[in-house]
C-alpha positions in Angstrom: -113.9 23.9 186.3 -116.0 21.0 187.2 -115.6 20.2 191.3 -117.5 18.0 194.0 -118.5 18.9 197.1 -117.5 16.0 199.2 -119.0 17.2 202.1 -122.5 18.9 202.9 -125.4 19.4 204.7 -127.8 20.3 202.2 -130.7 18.1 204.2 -130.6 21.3 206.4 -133.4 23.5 207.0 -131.2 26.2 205.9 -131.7 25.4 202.5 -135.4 24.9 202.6 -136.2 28.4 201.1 -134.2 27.6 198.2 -132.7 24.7 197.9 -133.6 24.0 194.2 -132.5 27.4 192.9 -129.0 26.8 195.1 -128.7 23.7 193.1 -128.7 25.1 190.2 -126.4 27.9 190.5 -124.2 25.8 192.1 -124.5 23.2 189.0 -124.2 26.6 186.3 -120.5 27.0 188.1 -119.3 23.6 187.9 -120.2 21.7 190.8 -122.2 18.7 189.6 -122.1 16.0 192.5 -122.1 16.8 196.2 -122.4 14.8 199.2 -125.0 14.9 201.7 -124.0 13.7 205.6 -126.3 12.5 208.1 -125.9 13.3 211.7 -128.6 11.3 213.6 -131.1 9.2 213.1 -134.1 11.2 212.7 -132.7 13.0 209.8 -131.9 9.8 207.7 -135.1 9.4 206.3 -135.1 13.1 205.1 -131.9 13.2 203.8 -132.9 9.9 201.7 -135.8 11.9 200.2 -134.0 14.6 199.3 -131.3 12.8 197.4 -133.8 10.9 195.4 -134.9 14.0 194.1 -131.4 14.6 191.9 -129.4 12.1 191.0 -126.1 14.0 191.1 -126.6 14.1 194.9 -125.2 11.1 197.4 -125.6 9.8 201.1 -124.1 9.3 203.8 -125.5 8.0 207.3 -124.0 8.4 210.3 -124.7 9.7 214.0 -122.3 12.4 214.7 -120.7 13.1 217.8 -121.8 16.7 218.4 -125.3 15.1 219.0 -124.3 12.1 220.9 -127.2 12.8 224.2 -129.6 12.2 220.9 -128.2 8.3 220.1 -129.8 5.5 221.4 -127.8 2.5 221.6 -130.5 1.0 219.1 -129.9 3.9 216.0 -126.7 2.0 215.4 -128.6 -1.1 214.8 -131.3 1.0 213.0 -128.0 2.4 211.0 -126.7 -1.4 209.9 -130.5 -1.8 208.8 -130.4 0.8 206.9 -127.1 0.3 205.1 -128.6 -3.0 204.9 -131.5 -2.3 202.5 -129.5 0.0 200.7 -126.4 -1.9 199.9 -125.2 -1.4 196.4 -127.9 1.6 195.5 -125.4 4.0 193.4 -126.5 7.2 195.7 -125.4 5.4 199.3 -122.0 6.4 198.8 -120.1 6.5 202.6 -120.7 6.1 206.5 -120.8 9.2 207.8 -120.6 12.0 210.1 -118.8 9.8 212.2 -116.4 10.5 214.7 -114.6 12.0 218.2 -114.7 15.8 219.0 -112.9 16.3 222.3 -113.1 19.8 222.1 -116.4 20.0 223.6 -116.2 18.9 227.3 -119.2 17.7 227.9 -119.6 15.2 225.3 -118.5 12.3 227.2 -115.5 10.6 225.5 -115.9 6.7 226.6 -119.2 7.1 224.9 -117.9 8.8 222.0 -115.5 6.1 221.5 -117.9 3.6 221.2 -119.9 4.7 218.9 -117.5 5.3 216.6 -116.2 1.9 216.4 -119.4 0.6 216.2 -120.0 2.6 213.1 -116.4 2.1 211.7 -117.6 -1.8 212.2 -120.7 -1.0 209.9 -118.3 0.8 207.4 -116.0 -2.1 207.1 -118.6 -4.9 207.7 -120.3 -3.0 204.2 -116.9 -1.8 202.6 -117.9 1.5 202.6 -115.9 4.6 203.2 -116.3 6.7 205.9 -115.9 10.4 206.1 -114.6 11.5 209.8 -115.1 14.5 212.4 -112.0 15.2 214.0 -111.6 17.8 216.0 -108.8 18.1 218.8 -108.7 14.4 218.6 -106.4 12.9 215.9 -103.8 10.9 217.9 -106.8 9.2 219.4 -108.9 9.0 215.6 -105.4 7.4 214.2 -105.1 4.9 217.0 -108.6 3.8 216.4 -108.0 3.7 212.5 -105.4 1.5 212.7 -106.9 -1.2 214.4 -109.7 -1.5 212.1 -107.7 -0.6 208.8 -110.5 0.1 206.6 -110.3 -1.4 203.1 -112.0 2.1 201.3 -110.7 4.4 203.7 -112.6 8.0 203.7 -112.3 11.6 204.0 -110.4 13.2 207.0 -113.3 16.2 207.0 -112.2 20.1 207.5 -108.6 18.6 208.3 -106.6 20.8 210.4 -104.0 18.6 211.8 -100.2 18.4 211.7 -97.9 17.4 208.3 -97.5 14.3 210.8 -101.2 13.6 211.5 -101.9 13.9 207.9 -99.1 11.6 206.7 -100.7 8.9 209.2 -103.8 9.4 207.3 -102.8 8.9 204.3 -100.7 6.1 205.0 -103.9 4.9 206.1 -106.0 5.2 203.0 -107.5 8.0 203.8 -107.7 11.6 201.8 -107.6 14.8 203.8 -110.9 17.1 203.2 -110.0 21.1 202.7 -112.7 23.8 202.8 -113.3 27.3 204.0 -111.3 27.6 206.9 -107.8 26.7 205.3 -109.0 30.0 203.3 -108.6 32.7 206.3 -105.3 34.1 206.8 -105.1 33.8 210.2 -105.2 29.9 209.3 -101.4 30.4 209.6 -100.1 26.5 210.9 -103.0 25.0 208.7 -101.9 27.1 205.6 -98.2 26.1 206.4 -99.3 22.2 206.1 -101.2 22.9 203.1 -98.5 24.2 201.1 -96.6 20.5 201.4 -99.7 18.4 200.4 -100.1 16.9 197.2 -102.7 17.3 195.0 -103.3 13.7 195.3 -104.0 13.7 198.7 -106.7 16.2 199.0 -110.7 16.9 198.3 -112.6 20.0 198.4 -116.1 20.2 200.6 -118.1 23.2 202.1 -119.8 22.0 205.0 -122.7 24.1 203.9 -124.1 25.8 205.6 -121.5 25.9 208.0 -117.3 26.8 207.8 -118.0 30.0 205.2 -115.1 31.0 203.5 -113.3 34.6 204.2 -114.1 35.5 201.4 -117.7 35.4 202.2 -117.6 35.8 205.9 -120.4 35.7 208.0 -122.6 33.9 205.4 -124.5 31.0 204.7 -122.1 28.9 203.4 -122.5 26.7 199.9 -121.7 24.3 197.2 -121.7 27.5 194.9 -118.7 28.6 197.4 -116.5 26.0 196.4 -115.3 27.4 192.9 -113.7 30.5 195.1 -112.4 27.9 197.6 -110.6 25.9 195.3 -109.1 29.2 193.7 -108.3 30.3 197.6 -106.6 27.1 198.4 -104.7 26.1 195.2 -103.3 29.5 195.6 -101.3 28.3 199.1 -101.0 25.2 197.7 -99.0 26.9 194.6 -101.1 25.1 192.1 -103.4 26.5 189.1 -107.3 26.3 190.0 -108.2 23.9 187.2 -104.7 21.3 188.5 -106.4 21.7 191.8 -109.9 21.2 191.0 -108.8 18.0 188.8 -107.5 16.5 191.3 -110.1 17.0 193.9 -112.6 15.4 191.6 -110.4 12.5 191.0 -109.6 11.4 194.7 -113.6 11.8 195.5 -114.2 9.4 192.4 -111.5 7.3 193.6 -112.9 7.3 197.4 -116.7 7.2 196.8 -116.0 4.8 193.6 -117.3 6.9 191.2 -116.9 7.3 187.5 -114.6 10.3 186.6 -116.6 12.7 184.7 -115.9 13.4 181.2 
């Protein structure tokens, strides 16, 4: 089974104590390429060094809305400056953690909104894709998607939305991103929307270290993880594990623009 984890956060002090040996466990059960996010913009330079280290490990720079009392009106500059420098390098692969999460009140959402068109200007402006936090804000992500209509589209990240919500992303270019929490039974609405998706429309992530599977609750989660997610979810999706995993490799190549692995 080979598999990429489109989404993680292996920059994380989490991983310090063992990042390497993670890395090659993970690699031993399949999962070659993996994705590291940035959230703000002191960690950009870190997660840089860190994916120069492996070459089967990718970028993505962003400031996240979670953090949003950290971002300065000038770290979206300092962003298009460093998308800049980097344009073209094989192992800048996306714009991202970008987004709105209106399920924390006090993040203010004006300001939330603002940033994330700014950075869906820097996506588009580049022609890069962009891989999006949504949570309890979809109507509002859609309407914002469809006024900039981004030629490479992106990754809707730990989707959880309605069969509607994810038809509008798809219609808009984008591919929905499944991970631990569609595995929990008590996922029941998710689950239900799961089980009329294509193959085509998905890819599989972690979110390490966060979003652990149920079948490792409680857990730091990881790209080693994702073998048993893809066997969790292509089992409510009514798909073999290997039709699954193909396919999930094939829509991140096809997103990130990446070579198909033999």
């Amino acid at each position: 089974m080979q598999l990429i984890d489109s989404h993680t956060h292996l920059d994380f002090p989490d991983f310090d104590a063992d990042r390497l040996p993670l890395l090659a466990r993970s690699r031993a059960l399949g999962v070659e390429q993996m994705v590291v996010l940035g959230v703000e913009q002191n960690t950009w330079q870190r997660l840089w060094d860190l994916v120069q280290t492996d070459s089967q490990l990718y970028a993505a720079l962003g400031l996240h809305p979670v953090y949003l009392v950290r971002h300065r009106p000038e770290h979206v500059t300092e962003l298009g400056q460093w998308l800049n420098r980097l344009a073209g390098h094989p192992q800048l692969c996306a714009v991202g953690e970008i987004g709105l999460d209106f399920f924390l009140p006090e993040l203010d959402r004006d300001a939330q909104q603002q940033l994330f068109e700014a950075q869906l200007k820097l996506a588009s402006d580049f022609q890069l894709p962009a891989l999006l936090h949504v949570r309890r804000s979809h109507a509002q992500v859609i309407a914002t998607l469809k006024r900039f209509r981004l030629q490479r589209g992106g990754i809707i990240h730990a989707f959880a939305g309605s069969r509607e919500e994810a038809r509008e992303y798809l219609k808009l270019g984008f591919k929905l991103g499944l991970g631990g929490a569609a595995t929990w039974p008590q996922a029941l609405r998710l689950r239900k929307v799961l089980a009329d998706l294509a193959p085509d429309t998905i890819v599989l992530e972690t979110d390490s270290p966060d979003m652990a599977p149920a079948m490792y609750p409680n857990q730091r989660n990881s790209p080693e993880h994702l073998p048993d997610i893809c066997r969790a979810l292509a089992e409510v999706m009514g798909l073999h594990p290997e039709q699954l995993a193909k396919a999930s490799t094939a829509n991140a190549c096809e997103v990130f623009g990446w070579t198909l692995p033999v």
